[in-house]
VOSE-650208 format. One record per residue: x, y, z of N, C-alpha, C in turn; residue in three letters; residue number from 0. Coordinates in steps of 0.1 Angstrom, whole numbers. Layout:
N
   n_c1   n_c2   n_c3  ca_c1  ca_c2  ca_c3   c_c1   c_c2   c_c3  resn  resi
      X      Y      Z      X      Y      Z      X      Y      Z   ALA   NUM
...
***
This chain:
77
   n_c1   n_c2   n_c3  ca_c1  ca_c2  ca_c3   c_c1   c_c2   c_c3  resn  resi
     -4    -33    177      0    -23    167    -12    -17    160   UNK     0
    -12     -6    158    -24      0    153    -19      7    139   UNK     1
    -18     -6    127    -18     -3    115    -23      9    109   UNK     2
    -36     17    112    -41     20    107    -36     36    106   UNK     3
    -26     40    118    -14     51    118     -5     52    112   UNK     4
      5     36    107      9     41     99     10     43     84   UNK     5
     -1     41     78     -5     44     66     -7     56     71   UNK     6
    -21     66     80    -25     81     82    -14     85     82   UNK     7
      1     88     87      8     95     92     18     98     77   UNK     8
     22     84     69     25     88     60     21     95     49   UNK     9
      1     88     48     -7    102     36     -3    116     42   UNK    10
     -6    120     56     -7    131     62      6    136     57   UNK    11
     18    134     57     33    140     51     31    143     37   UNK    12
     20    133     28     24    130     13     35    128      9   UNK    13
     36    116     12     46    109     12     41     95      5   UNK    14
     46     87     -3     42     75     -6     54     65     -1   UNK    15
     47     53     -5     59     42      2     67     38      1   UNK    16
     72     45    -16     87     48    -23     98     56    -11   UNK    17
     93     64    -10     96     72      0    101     69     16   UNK    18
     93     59     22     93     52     30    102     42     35   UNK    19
    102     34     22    112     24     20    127     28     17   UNK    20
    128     40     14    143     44     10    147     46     25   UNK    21
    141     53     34    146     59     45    147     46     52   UNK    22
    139     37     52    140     23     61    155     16     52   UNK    23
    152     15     43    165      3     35    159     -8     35   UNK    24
    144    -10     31    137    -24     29    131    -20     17   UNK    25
    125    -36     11    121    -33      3    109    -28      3   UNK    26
     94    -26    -12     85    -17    -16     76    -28     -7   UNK    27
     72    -37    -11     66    -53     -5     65    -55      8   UNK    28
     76    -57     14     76    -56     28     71    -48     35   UNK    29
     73    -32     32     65    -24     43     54    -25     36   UNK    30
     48    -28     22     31    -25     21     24    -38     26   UNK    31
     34    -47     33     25    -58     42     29    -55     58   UNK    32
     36    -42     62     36    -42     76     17    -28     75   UNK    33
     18    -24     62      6     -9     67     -7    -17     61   UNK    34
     -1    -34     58    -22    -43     55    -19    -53     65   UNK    35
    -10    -47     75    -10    -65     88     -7    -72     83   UNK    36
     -3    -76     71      1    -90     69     14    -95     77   UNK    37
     25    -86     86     34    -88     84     40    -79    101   UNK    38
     42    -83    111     51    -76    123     62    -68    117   UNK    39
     59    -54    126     73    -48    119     78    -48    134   UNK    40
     90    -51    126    106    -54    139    108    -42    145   UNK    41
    112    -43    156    114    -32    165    125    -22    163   UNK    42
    133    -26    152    144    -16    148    138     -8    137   UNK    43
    126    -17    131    122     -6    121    109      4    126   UNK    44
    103     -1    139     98     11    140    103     16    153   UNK    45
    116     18    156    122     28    159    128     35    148   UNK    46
    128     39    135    133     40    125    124     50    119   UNK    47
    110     43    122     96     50    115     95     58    125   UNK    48
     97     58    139     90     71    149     99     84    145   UNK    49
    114     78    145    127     84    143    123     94    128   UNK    50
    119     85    119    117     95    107    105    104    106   UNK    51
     93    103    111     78    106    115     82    116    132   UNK    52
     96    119    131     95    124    146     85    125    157   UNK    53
     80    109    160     70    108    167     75     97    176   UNK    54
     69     93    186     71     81    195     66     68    189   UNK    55
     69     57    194     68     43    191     57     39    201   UNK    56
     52     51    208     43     44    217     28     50    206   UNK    57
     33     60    198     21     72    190     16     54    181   UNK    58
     27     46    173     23     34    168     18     24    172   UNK    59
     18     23    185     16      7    189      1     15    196   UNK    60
     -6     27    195    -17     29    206    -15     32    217   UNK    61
     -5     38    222     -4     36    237     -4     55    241   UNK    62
     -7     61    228     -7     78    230    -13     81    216   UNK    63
    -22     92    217    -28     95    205    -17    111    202   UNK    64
    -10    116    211      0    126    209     11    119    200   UNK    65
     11    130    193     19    124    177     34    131    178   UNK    66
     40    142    183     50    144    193     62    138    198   UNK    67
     69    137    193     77    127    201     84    132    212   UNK    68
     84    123    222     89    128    238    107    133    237   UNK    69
    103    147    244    113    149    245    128    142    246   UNK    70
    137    148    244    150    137    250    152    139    268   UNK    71
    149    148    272    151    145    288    142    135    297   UNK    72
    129    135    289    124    128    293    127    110    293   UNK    73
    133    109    280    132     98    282    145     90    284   UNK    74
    153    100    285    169     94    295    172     98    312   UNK    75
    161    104    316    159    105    331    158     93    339   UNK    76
***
């Protein structure tokens, strides 16, 4: 997981993590220990964070520096 996105992705919106946590349904604590590592975020919630960041889940974990999220044809083909 490459923490360090999703802290950028949310300053980049200006957005803070009030913000963040409303759209997830967790608490303030918990996501500001998934953006210092202290803490694995579950796979529902960052399909939740790509979903809200309209970006891919691969843009989070490093596996694409394209911030974009893949089309829908693509990824039900």
């Amino acid at each position: 997981m490459n923490i360090e996105r999703l802290k950028e992705i949310r300053e980049d919106r200006d957005l803070n993590q009030k913000d963040v946590v409303k759209a997830l349904g967790i608490k303030r604590q918990q996501y500001s220990e998934y953006e210092l590592g202290k803490r694995l975020i579950p796979i529902n919630y960052l399909y939740k964070l790509a979903c809200f960041y309209n970006t891919s889940i691969d843009y989070f974990v490093g596996k694409t520096d394209e911030r974009k999220a893949y089309p829908k044809s693509k990824i039900y083909k």
